[in-house]
Backbone as CSV, one residue per row, in Angstrom:
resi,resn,N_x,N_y,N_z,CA_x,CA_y,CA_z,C_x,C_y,C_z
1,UNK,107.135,96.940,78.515,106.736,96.084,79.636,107.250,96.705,80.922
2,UNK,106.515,96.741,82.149,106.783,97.835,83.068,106.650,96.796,83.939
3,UNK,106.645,97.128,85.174,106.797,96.751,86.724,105.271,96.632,86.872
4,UNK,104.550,96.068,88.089,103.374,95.121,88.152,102.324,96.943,88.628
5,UNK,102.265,97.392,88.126,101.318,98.509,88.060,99.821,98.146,88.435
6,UNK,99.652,98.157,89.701,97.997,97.704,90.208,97.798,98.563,91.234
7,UNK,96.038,98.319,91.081,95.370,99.388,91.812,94.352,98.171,91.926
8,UNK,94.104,98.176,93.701,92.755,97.421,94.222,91.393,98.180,94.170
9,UNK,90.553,97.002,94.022,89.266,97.894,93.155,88.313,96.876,94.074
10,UNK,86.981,97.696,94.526,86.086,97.331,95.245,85.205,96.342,94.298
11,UNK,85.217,94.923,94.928,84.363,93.617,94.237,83.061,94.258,93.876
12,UNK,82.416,94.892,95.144,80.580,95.280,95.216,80.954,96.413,94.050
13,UNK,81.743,97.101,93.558,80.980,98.179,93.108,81.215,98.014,91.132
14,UNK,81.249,96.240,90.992,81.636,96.099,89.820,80.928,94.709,89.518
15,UNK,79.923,95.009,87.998,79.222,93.819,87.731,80.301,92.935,86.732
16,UNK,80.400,92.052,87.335,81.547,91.192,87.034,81.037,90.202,85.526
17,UNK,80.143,90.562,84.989,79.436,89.564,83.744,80.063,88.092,83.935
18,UNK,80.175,86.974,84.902,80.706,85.939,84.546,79.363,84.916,84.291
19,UNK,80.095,84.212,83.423,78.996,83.266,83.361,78.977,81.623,83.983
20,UNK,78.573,82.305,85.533,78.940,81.653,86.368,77.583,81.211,87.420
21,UNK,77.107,80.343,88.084,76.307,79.931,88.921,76.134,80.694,90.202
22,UNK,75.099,80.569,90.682,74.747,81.809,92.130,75.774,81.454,92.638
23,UNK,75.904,79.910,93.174,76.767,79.505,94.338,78.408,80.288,93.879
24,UNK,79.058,80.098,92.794,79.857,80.261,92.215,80.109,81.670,92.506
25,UNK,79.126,82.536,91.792,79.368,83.986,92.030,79.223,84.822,93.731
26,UNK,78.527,83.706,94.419,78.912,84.311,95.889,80.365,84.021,96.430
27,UNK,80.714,82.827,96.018,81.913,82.729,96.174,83.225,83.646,95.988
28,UNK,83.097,84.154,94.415,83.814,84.987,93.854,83.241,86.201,94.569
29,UNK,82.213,87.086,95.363,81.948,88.181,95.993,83.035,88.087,97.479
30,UNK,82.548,86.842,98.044,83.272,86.620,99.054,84.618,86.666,98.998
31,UNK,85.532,85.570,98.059,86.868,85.262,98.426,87.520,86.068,97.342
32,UNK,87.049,86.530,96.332,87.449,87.451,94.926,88.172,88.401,95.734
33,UNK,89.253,89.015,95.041,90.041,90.572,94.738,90.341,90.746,93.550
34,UNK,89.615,92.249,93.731,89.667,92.783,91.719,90.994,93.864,91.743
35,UNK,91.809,93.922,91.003,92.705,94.395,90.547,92.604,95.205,89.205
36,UNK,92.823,96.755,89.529,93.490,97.215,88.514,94.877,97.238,87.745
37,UNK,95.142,96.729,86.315,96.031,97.101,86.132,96.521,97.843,84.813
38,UNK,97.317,98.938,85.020,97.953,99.771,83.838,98.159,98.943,82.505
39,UNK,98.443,99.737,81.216,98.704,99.208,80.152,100.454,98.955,80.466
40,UNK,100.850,97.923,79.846,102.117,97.079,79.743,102.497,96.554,81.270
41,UNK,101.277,96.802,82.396,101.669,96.074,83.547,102.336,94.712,83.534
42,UNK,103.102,93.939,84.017,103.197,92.703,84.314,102.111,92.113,84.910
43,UNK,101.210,90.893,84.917,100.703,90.609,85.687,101.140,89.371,86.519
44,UNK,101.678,88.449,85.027,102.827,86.800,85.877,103.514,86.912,84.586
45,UNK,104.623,86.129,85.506,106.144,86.162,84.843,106.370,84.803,85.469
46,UNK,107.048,84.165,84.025,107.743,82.714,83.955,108.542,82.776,85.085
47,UNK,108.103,81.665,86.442,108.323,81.175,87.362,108.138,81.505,88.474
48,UNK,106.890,82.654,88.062,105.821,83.174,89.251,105.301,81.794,90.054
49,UNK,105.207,81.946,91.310,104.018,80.686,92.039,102.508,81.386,92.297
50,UNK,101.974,80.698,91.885,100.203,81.537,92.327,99.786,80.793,93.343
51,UNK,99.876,81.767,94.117,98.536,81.349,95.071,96.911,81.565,94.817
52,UNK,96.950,82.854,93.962,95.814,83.270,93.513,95.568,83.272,92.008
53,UNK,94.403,82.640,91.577,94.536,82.757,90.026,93.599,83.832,89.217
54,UNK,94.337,84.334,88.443,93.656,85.631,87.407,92.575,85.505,86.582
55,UNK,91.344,86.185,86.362,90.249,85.887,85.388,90.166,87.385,84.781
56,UNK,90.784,87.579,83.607,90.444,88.723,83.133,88.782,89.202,82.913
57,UNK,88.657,90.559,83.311,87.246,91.130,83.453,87.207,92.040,83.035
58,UNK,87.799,92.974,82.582,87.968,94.340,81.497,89.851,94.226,80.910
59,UNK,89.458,94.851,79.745,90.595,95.421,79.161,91.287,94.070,78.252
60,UNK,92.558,93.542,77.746,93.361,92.911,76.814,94.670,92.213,77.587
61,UNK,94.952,91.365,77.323,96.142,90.430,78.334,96.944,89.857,76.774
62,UNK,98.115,89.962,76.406,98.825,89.213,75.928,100.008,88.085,76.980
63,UNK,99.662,86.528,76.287,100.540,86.186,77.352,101.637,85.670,75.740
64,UNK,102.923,85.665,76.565,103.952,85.161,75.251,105.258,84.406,76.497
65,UNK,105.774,83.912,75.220,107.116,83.274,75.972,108.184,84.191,75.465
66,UNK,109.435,84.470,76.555,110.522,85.490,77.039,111.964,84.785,76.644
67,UNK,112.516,84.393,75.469,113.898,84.400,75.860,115.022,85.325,76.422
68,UNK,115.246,85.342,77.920,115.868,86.447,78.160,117.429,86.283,77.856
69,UNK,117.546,85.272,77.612,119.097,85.345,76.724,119.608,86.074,75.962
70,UNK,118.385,86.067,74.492,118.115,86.853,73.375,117.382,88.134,73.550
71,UNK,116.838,88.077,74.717,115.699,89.579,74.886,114.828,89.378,73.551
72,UNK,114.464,88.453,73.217,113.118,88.322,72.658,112.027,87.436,72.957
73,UNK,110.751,87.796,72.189,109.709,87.487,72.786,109.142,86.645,71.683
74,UNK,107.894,85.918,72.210,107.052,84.979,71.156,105.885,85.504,71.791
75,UNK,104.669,86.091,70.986,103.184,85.616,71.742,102.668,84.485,71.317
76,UNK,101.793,84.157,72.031,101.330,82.362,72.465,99.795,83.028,71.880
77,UNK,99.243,83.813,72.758,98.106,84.431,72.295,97.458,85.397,73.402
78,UNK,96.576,86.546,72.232,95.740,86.925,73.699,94.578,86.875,73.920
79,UNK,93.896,87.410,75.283,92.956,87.375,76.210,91.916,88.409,75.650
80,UNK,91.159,87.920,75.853,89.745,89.324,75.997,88.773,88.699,76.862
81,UNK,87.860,89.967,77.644,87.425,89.485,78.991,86.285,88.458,79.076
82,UNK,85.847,87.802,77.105,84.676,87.022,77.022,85.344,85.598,77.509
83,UNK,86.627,85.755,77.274,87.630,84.189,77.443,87.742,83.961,78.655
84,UNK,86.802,83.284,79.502,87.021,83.631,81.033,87.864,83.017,81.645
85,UNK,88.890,81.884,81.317,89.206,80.985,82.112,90.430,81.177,81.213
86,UNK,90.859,81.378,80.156,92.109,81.380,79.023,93.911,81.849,80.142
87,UNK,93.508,82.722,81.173,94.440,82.960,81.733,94.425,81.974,83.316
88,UNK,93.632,81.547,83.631,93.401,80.995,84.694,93.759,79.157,84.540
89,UNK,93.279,79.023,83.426,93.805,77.735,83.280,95.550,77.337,83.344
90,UNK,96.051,78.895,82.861,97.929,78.072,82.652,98.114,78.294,84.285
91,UNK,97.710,78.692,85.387,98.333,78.882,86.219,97.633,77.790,87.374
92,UNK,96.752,77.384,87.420,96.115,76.920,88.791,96.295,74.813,88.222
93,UNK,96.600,75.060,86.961,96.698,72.597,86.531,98.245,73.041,86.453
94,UNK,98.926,73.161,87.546,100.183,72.979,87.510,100.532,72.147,89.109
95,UNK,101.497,71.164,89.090,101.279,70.893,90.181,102.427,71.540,91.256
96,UNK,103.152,72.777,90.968,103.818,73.576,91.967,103.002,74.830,91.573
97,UNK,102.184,75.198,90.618,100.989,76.123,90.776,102.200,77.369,90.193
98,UNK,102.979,77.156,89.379,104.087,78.003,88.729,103.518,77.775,87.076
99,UNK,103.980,78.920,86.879,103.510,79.551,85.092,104.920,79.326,84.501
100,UNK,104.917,78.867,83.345,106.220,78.938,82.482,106.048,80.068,81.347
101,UNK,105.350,81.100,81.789,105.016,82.336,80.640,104.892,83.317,81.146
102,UNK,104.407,84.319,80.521,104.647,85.997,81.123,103.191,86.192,79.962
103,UNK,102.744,87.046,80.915,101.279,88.122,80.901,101.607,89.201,81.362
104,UNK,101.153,89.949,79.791,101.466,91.258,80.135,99.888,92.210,79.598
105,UNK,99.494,93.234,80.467,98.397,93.966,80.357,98.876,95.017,78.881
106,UNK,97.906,94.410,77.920,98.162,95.260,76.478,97.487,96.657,76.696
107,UNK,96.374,96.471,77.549,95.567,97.667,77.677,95.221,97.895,79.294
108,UNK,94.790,99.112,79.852,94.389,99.435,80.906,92.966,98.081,81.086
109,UNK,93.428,97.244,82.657,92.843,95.771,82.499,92.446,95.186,84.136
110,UNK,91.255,94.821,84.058,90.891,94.555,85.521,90.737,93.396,85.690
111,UNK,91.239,92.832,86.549,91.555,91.084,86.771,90.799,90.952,87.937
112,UNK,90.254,89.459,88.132,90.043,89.339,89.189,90.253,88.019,89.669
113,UNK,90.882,88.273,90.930,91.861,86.870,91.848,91.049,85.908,92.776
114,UNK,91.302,84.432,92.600,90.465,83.950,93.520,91.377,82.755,93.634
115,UNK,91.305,82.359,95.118,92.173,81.562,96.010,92.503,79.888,95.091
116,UNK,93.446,79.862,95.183,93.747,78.286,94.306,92.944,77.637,94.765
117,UNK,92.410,77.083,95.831,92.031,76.234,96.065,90.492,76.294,96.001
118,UNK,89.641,77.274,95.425,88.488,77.439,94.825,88.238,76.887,93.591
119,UNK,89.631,77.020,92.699,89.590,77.041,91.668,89.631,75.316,91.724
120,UNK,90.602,74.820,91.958,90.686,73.581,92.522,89.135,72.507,92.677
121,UNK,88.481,72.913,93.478,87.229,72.978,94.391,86.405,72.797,92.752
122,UNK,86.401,74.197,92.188,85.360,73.746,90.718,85.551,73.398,90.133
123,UNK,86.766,72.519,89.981,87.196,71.760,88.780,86.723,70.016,88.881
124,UNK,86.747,70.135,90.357,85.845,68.763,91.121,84.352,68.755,91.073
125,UNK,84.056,69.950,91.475,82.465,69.775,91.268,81.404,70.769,90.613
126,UNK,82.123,71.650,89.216,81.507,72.671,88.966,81.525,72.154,87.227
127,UNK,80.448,71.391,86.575,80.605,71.570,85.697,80.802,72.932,84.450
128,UNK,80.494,73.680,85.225,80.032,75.272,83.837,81.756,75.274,84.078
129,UNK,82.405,75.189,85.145,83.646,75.781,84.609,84.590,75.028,84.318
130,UNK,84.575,73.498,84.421,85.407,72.575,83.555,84.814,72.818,82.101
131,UNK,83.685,73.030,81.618,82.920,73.300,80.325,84.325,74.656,79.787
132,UNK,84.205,75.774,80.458,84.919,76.462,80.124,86.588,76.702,79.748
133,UNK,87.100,75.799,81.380,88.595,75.389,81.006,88.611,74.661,79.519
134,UNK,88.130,73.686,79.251,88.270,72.959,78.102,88.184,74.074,76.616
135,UNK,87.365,74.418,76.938,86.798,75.413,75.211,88.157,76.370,75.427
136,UNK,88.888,76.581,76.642,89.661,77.738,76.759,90.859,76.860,75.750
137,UNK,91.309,75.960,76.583,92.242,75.128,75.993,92.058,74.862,74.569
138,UNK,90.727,74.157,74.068,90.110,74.709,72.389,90.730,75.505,72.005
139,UNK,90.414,76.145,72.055,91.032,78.143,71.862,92.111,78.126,71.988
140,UNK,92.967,78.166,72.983,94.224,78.203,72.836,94.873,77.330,71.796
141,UNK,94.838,75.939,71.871,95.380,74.984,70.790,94.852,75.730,69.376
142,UNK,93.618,75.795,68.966,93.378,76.378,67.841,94.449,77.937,67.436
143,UNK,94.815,78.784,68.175,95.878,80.181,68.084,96.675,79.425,67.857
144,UNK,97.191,78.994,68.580,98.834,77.778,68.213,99.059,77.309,67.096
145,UNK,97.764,76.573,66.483,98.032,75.907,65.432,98.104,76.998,64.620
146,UNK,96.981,77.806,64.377,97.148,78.563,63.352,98.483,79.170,63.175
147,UNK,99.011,79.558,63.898,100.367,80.711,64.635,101.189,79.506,63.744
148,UNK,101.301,78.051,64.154,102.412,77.732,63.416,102.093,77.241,61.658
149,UNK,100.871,77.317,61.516,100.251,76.821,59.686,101.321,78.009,59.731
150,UNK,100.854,79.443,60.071,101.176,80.485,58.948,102.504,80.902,59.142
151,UNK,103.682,80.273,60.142,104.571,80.860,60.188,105.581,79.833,58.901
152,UNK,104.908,78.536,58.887,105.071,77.746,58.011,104.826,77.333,56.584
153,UNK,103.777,78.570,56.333,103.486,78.426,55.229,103.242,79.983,54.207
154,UNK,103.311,80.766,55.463,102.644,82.374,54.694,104.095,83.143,54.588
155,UNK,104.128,84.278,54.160,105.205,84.871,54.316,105.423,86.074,55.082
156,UNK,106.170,86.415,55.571,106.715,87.259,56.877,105.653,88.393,56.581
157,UNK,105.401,88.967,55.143,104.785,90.328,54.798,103.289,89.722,55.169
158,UNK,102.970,88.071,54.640,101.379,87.903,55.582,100.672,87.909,56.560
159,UNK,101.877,87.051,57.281,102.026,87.359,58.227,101.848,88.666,59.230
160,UNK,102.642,89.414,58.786,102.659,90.798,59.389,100.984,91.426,59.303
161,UNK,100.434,90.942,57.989,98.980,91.727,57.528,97.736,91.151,58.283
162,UNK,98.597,89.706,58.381,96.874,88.626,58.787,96.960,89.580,60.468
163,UNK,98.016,89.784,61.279,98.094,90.115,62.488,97.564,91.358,62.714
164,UNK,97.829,92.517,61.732,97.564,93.947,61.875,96.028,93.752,62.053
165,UNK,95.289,92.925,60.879,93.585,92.786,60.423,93.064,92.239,61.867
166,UNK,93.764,91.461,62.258,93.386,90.651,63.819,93.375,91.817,64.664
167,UNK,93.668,92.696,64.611,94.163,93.682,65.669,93.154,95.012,65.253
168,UNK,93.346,94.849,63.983,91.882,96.365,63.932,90.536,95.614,64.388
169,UNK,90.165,94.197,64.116,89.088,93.770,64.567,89.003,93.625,65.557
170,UNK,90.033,93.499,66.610,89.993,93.445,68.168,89.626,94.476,68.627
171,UNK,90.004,95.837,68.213,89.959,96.948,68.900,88.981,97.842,68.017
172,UNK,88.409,97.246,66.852,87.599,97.958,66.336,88.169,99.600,65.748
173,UNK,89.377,99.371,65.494,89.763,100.602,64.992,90.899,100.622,64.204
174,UNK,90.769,100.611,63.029,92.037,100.931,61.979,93.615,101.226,62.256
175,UNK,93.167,102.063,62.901,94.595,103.044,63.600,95.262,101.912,65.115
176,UNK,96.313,101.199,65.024,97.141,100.083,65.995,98.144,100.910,67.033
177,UNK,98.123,100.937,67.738,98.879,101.340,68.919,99.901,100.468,69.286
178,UNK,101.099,100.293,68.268,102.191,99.424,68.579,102.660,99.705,67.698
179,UNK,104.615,99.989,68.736,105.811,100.050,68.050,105.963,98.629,66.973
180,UNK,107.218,98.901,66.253,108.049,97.680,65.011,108.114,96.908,66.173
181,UNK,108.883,97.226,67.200,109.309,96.241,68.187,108.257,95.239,68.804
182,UNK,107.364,95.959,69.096,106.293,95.181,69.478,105.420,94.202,68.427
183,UNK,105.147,94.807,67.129,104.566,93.976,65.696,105.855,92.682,65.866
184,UNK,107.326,92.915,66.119,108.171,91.995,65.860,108.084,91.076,66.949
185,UNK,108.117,91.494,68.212,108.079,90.634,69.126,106.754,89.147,69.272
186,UNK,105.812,90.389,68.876,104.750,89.582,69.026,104.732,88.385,67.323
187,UNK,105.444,88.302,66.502,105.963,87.624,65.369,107.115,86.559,65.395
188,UNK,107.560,86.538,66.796,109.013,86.000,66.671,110.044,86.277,65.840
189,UNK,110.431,87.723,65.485,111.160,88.281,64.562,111.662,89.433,65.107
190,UNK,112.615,90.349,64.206,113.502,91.335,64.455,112.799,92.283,64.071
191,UNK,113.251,93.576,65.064,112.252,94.785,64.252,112.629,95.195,63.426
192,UNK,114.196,95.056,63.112,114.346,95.991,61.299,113.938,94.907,60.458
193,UNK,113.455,93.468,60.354,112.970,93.082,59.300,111.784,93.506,59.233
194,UNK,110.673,93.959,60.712,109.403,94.276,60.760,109.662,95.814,59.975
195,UNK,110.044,96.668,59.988,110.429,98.245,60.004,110.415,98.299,58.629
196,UNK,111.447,97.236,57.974,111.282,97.313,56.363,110.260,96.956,55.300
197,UNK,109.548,95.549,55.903,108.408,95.286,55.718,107.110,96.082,55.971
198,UNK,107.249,97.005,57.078,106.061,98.148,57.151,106.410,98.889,56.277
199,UNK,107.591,99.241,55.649,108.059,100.468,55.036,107.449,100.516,53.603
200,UNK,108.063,99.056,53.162,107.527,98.844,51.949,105.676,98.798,51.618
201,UNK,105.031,98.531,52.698,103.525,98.211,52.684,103.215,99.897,52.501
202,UNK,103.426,100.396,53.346,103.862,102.173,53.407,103.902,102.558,52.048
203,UNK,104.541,102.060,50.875,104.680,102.574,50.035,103.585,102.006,48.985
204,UNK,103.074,101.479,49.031,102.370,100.547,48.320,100.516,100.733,48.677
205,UNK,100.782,101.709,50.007,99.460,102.430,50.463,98.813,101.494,50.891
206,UNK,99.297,100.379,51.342,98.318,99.677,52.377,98.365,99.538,53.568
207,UNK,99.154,100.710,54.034,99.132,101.035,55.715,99.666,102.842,55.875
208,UNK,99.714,103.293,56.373,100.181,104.191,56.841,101.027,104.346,58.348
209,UNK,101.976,104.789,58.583,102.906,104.949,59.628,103.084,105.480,60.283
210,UNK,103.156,106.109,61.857,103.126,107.075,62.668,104.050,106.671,63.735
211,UNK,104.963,107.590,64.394,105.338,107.089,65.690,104.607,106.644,66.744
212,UNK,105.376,105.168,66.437,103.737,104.289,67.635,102.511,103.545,67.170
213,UNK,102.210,104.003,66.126,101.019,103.554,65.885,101.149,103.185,63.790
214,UNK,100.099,101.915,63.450,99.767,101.859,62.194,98.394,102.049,61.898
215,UNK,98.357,102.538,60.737,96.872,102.626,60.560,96.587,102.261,59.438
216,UNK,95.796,100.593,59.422,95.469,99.686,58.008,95.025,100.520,57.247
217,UNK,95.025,100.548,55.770,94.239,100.732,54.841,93.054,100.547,54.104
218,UNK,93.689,99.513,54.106,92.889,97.992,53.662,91.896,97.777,54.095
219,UNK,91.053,96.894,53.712,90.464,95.947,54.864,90.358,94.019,54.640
C-alpha cells in the first residue's frame, strides 16, 4: 500500500460507459475529474472527509478495514468498474461525508470525481442512480454475508481456495499476483498460517508458487 499515486486525465478524451442519463452524463462532462491511479495507490483512508466522491471507471479497488494497532487488515470487498456506485455510496450517505474504511487501487485504476453535492442532487431526483446505490448496497451486504457463512463455517484451507477461484475469475487468469501477506490480509489472518497452508496445497499440486504470485491448478 503506497502513498496516493495519481495522475489527472482529460474527461473528453475518455468514454466513460456509465449507465447514466444525457442530463446526468453532461453533468459528469462538466463538473467530473478523472484520475489516474497506480496499483496499491491509496485512494481514501478511514477518516478521510470527501468533498468529492469516487466512481470507479477502469481497473480493481479493494476497500477493507485497517487495524492499525495490530497492522492488520480485513477486506470488506472489491470493486470492478461494472459496480458503479459500490465505492461512491460509503462516502457521500455520511452525514460529516467521512469514510470509516480504506480503498486501495489493486490494479492500475481510473476514478472519476464528482462534487458531493451532485451526488446529493441525484439521490433526490435521479431515479437510475438511487436504482443503483441500492443494488450496490445488495452487493455489498450479499459479500459480507457470504465472507462471514464461510469464515464460520468453511475451513481456513477453503477458504483460502474459494478466494484464489474468485480471483482467477476476476482477472481471467490462473496465475494471482499476490504476496502470503496479502492472501492473509485480505482473510483476516496471519501470513505464516497463509504460507503453510499454500505450502501444503503446493504439495498436493493444486497450486503452484512463485515469488509474488500463485498459479491455481485446479479449476
Amino acid at each position: 500500500m503506497s502513498l496516493s499515486i495519481q495522475e489527472p486525465l482529460c474527461i473528453e478524451n475518455h468514454d466513460l460507459k456509465l449507465p447514466f442519463d444525457a442530463e446526468m452524463i453532461a453533468q459528469v462532462r462538466n463538473q467530473g475529474r478523472l484520475t489516474r491511479f497506480k496499483e496499491d495507490a491509496i485512494i481514501f483512508k478511514e477518516g478521510d472527509q470527501m468533498s468529492m466522491v469516487p466512481i470507479l471507471v477502469e481497473g480493481r479497488v479493494r476497500v477493507f478495514y485497517r487495524n492499525d494497532n495490530t497492522d492488520r487488515e480485513l477486506l470488506l470487498y472489491s470493486v470492478r468498474p461494472h459496480e458503479t456506485s459500490m465505492l461512491s455510496c460509503v462516502s457521500f450517505l455520511s452525514e460529516e461525508n467521512k469514510v470509516n474504511m480504506y480503498a486501495v487501487a489493486e490494479a492500475e485504476s481510473i476514478l472519476l470525481y464528482l462534487p458531493m453535492n451532485t451526488m446529493i442532487l441525484w439521490s433526490k431526483t435521479k431515479l437510475e442512480w438511487n436504482q443503483l446505490v441500492v443494488a450496490s448496497f445488495r452487493e455489498i451486504f450479499d459479500m459480507l454475508t457470504r465472507g462471514l457463512q464461510s469464515a464460520g463455517t468453511a475451513s481456513l484451507e477453503e477458504r483460502i481456495l474459494d478466494f484464489l477461484k474468485i480471483r482467477v475469475n476476476t482477472e481471467n487468469s490462473n496465475c494471482i499476483s499476490m504476496t502470503h501477506l496479502e492472501i492473509a490480509n485480505s482473510l483476516g489472518t496471519t501470513r505464516v498460517v497463509v504460507s503453510r497452508i499454500l505450502k501444503t496445497l503446493e504439495s498436493q499440486r493444486v497450486l503452484s508458487l512463485r515469488r509474488g504470485t500463485v498459479e491455481l491448478l485446479i479449476g
